[in-house]
N, C-alpha and C positions, 0 to 999 in steps of 0.2 A: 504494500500500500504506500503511496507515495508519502512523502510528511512536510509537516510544512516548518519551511525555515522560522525560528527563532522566534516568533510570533512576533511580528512589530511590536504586536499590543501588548505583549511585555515589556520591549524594550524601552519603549517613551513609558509606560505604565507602570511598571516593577522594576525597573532598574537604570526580549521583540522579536515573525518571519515566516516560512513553508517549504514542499516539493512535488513529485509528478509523475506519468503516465502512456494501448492499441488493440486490436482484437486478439484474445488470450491462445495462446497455442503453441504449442513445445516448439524451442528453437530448434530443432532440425529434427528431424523424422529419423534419420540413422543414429541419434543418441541416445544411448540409453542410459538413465538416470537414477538412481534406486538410492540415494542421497541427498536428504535436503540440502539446501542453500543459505548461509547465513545474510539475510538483510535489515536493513531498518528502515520499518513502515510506516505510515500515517497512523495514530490513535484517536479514534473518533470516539463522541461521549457516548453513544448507544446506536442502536440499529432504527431509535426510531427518532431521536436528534439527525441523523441521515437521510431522513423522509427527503426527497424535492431537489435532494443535493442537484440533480441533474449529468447528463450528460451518460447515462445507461448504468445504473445500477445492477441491472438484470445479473442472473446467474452467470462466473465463467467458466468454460470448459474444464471441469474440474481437473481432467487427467494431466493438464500441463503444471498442473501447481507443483512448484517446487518448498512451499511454507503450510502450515497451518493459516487457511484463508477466514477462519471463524472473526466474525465482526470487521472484518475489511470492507469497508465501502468500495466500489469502481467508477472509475471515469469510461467513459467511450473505448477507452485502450483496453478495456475487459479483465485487466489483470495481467494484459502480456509480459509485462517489465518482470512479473515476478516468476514466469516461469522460466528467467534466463539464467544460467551457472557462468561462472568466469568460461568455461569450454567454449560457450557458445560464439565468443568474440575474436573474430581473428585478430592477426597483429596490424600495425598500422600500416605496414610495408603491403599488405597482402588489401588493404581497403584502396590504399593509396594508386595502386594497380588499375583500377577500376574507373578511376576518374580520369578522364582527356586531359594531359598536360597541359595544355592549353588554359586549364583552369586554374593552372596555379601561376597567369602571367597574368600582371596586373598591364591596363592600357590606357597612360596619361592622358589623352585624348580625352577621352570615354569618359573616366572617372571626373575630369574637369565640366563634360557637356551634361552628367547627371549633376552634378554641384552646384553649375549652373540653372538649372531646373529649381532644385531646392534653393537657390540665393534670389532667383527672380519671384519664385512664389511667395516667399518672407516678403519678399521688398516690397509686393504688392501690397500684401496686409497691411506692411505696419504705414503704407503710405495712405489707404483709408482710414488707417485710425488716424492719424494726423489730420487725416481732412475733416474727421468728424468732429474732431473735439472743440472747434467754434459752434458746434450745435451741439451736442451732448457732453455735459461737463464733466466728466467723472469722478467732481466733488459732490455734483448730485444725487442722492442718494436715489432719486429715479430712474437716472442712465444705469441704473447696475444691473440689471438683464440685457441690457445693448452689448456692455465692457466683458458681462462673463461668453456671452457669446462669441464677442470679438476673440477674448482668449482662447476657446475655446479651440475655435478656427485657425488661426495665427496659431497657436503652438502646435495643430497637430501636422499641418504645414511645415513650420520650424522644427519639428523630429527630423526631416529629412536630411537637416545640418549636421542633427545628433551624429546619425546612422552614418555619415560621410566622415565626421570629425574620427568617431568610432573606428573605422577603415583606415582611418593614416596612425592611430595606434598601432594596427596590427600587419601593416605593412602593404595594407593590398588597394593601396592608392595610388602607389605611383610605383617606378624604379628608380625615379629619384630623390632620395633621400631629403635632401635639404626642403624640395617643392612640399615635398608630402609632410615634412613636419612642422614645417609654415602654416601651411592649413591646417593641418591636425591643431598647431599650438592658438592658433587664432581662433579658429570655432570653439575647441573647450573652454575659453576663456569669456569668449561670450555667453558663456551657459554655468559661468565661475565655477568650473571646473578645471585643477591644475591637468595638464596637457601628460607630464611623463609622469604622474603620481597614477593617473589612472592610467598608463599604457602599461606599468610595472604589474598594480591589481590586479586589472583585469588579464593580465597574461596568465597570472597564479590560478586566477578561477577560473580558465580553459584550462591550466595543469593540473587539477583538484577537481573538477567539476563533481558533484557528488558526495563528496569527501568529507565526511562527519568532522573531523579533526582540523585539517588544512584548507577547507573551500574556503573560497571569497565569494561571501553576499549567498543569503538564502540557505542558509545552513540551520538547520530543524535542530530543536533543540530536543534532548535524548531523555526519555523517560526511565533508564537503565542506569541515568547518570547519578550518584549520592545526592539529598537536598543540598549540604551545604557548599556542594559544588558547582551547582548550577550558577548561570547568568542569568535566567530568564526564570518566569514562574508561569507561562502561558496557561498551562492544563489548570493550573490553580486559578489564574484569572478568570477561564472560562468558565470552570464551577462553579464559582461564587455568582457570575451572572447568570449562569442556568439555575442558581438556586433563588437567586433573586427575582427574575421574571417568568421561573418557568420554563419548561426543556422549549415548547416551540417557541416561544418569542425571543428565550433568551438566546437561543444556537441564531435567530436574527440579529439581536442586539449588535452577540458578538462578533458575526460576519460583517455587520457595519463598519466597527471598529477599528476590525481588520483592515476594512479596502480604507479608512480614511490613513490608518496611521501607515499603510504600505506606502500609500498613494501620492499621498500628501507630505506625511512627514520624512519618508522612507528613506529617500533620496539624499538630503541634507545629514539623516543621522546616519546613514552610511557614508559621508563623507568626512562628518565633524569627528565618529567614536569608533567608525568600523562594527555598525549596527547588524548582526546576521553574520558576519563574518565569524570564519572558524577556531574556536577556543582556543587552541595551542599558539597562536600567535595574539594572544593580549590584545587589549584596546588597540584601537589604529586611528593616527587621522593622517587626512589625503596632504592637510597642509603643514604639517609639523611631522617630518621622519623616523623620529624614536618612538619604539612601543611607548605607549602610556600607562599602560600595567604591564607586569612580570610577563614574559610570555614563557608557555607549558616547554616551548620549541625554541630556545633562543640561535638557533642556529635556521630558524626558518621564517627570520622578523620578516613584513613586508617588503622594509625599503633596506636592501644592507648597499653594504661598500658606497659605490661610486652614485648610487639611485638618490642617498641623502641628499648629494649634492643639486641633481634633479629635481627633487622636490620645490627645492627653495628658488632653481630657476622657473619652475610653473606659477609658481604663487605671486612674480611678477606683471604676468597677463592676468592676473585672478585680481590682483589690488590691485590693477588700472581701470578695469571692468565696475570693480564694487566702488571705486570712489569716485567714477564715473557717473553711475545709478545714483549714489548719493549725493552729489554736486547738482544731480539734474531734481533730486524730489526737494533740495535746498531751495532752488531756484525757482522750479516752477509747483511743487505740491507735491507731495507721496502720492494724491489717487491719481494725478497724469500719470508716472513715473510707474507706478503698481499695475494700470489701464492698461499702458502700453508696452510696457515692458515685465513685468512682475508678472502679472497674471501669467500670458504667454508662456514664462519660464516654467510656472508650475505645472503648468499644462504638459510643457517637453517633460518634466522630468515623473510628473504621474505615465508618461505613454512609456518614459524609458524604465523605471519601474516593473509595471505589468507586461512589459516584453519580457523583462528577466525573471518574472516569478511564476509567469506560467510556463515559461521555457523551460524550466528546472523544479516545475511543485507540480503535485496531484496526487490525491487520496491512493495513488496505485504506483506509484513509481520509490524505488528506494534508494537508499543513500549507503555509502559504506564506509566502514571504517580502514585502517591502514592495509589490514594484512588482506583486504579482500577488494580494495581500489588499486586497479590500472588505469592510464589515460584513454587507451580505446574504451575501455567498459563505461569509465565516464562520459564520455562523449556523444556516448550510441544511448544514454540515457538522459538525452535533451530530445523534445520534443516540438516538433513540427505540428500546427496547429493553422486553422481556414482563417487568416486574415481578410486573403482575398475576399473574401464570403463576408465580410464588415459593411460593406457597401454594395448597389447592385451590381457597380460599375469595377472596382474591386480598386477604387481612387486611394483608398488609403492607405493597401498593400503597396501602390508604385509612388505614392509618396513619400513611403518609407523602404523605398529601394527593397522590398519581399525580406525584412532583416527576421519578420517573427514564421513566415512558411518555407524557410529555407535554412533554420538555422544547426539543424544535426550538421550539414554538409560544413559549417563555419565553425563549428566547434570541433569537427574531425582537423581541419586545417584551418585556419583565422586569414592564412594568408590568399584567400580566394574570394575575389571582389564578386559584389555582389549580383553582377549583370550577369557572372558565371556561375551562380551559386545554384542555380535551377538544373541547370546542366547535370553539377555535381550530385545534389540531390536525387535527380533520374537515374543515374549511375548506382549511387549508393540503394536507393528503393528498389530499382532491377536487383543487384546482386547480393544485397544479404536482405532480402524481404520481412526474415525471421526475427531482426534483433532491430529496426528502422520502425520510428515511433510516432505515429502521425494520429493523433488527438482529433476527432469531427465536430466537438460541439463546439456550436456557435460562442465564441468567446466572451460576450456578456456572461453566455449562461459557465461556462466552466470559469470566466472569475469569481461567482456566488460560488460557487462548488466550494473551488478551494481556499476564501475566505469564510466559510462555515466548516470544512471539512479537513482542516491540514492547521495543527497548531504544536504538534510536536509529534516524534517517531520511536518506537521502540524493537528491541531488538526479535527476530524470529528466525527459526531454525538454527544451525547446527555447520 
């Protein structure tokens, strides 16, 4: 059962997160398997706190279970993730095979003319909000249906910048280095985010994906683990609100809670404390390079040696940006400043958010701890899910360059731009069918899911 990282709602709350999930069925038909699997699954409060969860509940094909499935909720994926063994995953050499070379060359061109896509579409928004604001003041407290919509719009637009900034992280924007980390360091910077703070991170949480111990962002917190070890108090936070409103309202309550403090707060407190991220490396923040607490792993801090230095060259685009915003809410008000630019932000970083947590959360998908985590096994345990299918037209999946229906193929390799990543993924879907993890429900309905259904994992099998 998949679990959910760190419960946010503990983390702003008690002291925070989730995880994820295809159609159930033994990975290969010439295995034969007569030993369970050790993973760690989603803990839901009951079978009937799970009522409406959504996204196929229904029974899965028992014979492929490799755990004890008793009170397992499922997503759409039926349970598949849990019927896989380390056996089932080839190595990377043998995936890598399979995909047209061709997918692993990035095309300056290319990657400029989608950029430009995403800079032209921005530029529009924010130039009608400017036009508006001689008729809608957004000191007004009646323009604020016009401004949330405006944001609304404007940032989900403005992710396309995200997605592209994202891509000169991981190398697969340009081949030339200096271009691509220009852009790379000027887009994060505009979304105050240091540029090599998160190219380091988020490298770790493609090397870790999964990885009870070492992930970055979205790392489920362990019901196996002693109390006074824990970071988080999720299950306990959830109890007390189901004992307070009641199993049906209150498994609502807490599913609310959930999407505002992912959503909302998520973002910021995984940048300021290293919110969800993985026990053994201590507090983290993006803009100051020492652990902030002891870490379990001192040999596995986020930012070592030469990256320190990194850090503190990001955080000069980051305090040009922020004092920037601030000179401008001095000058002309916080609700212009917040309208036009604030709102927007929150926006990018709720969509950047929920691409990350359903990519890696779901009542059926698990996580692992050291002795039973590989980088393929992680990898193949990211989930592809129907963005296209958001819209009729399928506008928001090409606004955001297909980063959430293409991403197994980006987590097998980061360094394959995303006009190829379709490719890859055709590749990867034809030739390991059995282990490739593609989630149908409609994404409203599977982020209720695993905001009700994923607040921490515990250990099963052997």
């Amino acid at each position: 059962m998949a679990f959910h990282p760190k419960s946010l709602a503990a983390v702003l709350t008690a002291a925070a997160a989730c995880s994820y999930a295809s159609a159930f069925a033994p990975a290969s038909p010439s295995t034969a398997r007569k030993t369970l699997t050790r993973v760690n699954v989603a803990t839901v409060p009951s079978v009937t706190d799970m009522l409406n969860l959504g996204g196929g509940n229904q029974e899965p094909q028992k014979p492929g279970a490799l755990i004890d499935l008793d009170g397992i909720a499922f997503s759409g994926l039926k349970g598949k993730a849990l019927s896989l063994t380390a056996d089932d995953f080839p190595d990377s050499g043998t995936v890598r095979k399979v995909i047209p070379e061709d997918c692993f060359e990035p095309e300056t061109a290319k990657s400029l003319g989608y950029l430009s896509v995403s800079v032209v579409g921005t530029a529009l928004c924010t130039a009608f909000g400017f036009a508006a604001l001689p008729y809608l003041d957004p000191a007004n407290i009646l323009t604020l249906p016009f401004w949330l919509a405006y944001s609304a719009v404007t940032g989900t637009v403005a992710m396309g910048l995200w997605v592209l900034a994202h891509e000169c992280g991981h190398g697969a924007f340009s081949k030339d280095r200096d271009l691509q980390d220009r852009v790379g360091y000027v887009l994060h910077s505009l979304f105050l985010v240091p540029y090599y703070s998160w190219q380091r991170s988020h490298a770790v949480h493609h090397r870790y994906t999964n990885h009870m111990e070492l992930g970055e962002t979205h790392v489920p917190e362990s019901e196996d683990v002693p109390a006074d070890e824990k970071m988080y108090e999720s299950i306990e936070l959830r109890k007390s609100i189901m004992d307070q409103f009641g199993e049906e309202n209150g498994i609502k309550v807490w599913g609310g809670l959930q999407a505002f403090l992912h959503l909302i707060i998520g973002w910021p407190a995984y940048l300021l404390w290293g919110a969800t991220g993985g026990p053994d490396r201590g507090m983290t923040n993006h803009y100051y390079p020492n652990p902030m607490s002891e870490p379990k792993q001192p040999k596995k801090e986020l930012f070592p040696g030469n990256w320190k230095q990194k850090v503190y060259q990001s955080d000069i685009g980051v305090a040009f940006v922020a004092a920037s915003a601030i000179a401008w809410a001095a000058c002309n008000g916080v609700p212009e400043m917040m309208a036009l630019y604030g709102g927007p932000l929150i926006v990018v970083n709720a969509w950047l958010v929920l691409y990350t947590w359903l990519q890696h959360t779901d009542v059926d998908v698990p996580h692992f701890t050291d002795s039973d985590h590989n980088f393929v096994r992680g990898a193949f345990h990211t989930i592809d899910r129907p963005y296209d299918k958001m819209d009729p037209w399928g506008a928001i999946d090409f606004l955001h360059h297909k980063i959430g229906s293409t991403h197994v193929a980006h987590h097998f390799d980061s360094t394959i731009p995303h006009y190829k990543a379709q490719v890859a993924t055709d590749a990867i879907k034809e030739n390991f069918p059995e282990i490739y993890l593609y989630e149908p429900t409609p994404i409203p309905e599977a982020l209720w899911r695993v905001c009700k259904g994923c607040a921490s994992v515990t250990k099963r099998g052997e």
